[in-house]
DRENDO-1510 file (C-alpha; in Angstrom, 1 decimal, always signed):
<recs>
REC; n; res; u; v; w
REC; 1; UNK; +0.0; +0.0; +0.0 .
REC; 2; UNK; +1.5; +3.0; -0.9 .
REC; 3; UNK; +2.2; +6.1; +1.5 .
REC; 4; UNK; +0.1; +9.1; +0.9 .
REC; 5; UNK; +2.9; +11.2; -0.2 .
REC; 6; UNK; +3.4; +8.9; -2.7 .
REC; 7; UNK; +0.1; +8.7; -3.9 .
REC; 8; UNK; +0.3; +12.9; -3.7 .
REC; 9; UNK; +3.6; +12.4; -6.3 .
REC; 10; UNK; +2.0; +10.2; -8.7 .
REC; 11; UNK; -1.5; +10.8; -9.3 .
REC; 12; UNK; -2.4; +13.9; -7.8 .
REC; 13; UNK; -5.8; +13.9; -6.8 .
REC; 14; UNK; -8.0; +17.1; -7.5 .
REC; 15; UNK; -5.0; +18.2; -10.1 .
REC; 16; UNK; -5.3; +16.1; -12.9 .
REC; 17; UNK; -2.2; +14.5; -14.8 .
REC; 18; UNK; +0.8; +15.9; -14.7 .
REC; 19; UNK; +3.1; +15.2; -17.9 .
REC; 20; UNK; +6.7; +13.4; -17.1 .
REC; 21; UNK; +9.4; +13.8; -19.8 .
REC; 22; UNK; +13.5; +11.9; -20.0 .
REC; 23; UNK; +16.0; +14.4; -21.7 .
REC; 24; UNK; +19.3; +15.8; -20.9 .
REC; 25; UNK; +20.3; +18.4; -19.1 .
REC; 26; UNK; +22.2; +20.7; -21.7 .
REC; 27; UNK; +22.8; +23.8; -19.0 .
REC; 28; UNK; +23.5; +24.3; -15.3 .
REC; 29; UNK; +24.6; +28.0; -15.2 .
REC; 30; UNK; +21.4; +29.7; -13.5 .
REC; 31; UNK; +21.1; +29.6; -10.1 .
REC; 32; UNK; +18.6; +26.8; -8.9 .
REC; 33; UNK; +17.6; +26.2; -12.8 .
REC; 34; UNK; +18.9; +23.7; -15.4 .
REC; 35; UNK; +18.2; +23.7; -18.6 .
REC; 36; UNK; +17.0; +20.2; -20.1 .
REC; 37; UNK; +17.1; +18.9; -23.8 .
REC; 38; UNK; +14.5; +16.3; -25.2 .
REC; 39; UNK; +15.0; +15.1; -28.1 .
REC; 40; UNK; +11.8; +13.1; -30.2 .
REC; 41; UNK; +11.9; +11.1; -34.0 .
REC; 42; UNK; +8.9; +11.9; -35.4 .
REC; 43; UNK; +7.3; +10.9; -39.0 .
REC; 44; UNK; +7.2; +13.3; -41.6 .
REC; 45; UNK; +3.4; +13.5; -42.3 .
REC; 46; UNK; +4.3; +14.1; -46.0 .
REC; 47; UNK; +7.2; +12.5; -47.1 .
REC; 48; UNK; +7.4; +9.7; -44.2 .
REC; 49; UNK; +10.8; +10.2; -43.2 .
REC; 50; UNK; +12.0; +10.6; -39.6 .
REC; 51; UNK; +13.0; +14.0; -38.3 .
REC; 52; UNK; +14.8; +14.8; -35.4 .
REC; 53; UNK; +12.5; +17.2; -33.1 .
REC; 54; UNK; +14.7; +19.2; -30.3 .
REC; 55; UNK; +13.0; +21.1; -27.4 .
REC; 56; UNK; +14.6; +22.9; -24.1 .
REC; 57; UNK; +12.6; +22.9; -21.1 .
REC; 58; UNK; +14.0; +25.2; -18.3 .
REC; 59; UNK; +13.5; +23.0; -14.6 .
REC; 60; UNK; +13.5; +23.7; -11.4 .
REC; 61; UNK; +16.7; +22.0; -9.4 .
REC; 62; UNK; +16.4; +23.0; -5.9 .
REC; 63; UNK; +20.1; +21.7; -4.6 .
REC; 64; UNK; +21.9; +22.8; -8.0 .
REC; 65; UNK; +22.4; +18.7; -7.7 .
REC; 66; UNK; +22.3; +18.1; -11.9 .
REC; 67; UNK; +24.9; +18.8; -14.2 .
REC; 68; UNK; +25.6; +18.9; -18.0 .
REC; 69; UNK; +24.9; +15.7; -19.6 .
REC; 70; UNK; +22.8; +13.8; -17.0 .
REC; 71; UNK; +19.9; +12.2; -18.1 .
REC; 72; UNK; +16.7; +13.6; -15.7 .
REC; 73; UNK; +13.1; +12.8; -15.4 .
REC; 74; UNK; +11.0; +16.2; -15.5 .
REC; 75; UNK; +7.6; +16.7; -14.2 .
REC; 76; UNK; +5.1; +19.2; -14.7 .
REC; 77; UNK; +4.5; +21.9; -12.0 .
REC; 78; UNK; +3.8; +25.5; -11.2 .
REC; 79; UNK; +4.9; +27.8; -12.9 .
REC; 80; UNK; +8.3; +29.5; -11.0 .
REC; 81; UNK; +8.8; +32.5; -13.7 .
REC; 82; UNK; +8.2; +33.3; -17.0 .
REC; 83; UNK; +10.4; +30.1; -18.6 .
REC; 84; UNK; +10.2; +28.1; -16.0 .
REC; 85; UNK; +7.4; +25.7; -15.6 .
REC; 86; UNK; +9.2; +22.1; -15.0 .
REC; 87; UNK; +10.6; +20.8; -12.0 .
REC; 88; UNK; +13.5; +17.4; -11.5 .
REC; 89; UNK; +11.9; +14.6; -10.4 .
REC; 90; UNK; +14.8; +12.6; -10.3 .
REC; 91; UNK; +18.2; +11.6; -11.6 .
REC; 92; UNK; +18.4; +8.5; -14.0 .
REC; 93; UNK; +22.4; +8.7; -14.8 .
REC; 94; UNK; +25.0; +11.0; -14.0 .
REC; 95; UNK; +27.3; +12.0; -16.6 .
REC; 96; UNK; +30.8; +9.9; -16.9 .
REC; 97; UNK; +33.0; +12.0; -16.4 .
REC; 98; UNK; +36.4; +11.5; -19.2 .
REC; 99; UNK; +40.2; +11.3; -18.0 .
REC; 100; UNK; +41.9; +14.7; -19.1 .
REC; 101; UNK; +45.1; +13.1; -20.2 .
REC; 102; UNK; +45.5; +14.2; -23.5 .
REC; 103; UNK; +48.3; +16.3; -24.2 .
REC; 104; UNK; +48.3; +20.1; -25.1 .
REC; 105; UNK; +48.5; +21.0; -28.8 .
REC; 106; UNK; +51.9; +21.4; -29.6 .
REC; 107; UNK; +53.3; +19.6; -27.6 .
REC; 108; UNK; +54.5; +16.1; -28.4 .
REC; 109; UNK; +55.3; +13.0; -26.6 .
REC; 110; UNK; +57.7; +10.1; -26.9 .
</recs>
């Protein structure tokens, strides 16, 4: 049986559905605000082809917690300010971060 907060999280009685989306967050520079990137294939109504649709929701991140490339489940919510009407509902993989070993341009190593 699940808790009543939970039950508050998922269905939201009184409120209605609220709309859940995966993408990645692209930008972490605002203060408590990330931006995330979804990206969708649709089919071309006319010539059938898949085409690559891109959008950039702004999201609330209260602990400044995500950063550039993680993946992150949005959810619908209030609406903070003028952009911002997405909150993080949670994290579903972190970004790997790569070794910097590489050497500087110009210089060369034997």
């Amino acid at each position: 049986m699940p808790t009543e907060a939970q039950t508050n999280e998922q269905t939201a009685p009184g409120r209605g559905s609220r709309r859940t989306i995966i993408g990645t967050v692209s930008s972490d520079k605002m203060d408590k605000t990330v931006v995330v990137t979804v990206i969708r294939r649709v089919r071309d109504r006319r010539f059938h082809k898949f085409v690559t649709r891109r959008v950039k929701y702004k999201a609330h991140d209260e602990n400044n917690a995500a950063k550039p490339g993680d993946v992150v489940e949005i959810i619908e919510a209030r609406p903070m300010s003028r952009t911002k009407r997405w909150r993080i509902l949670r994290t579903l993989s972190h970004n790997a971060e790569l070794p910097t070993t590489a050497a500087e341009p110009g210089t060369e190593q034997e």
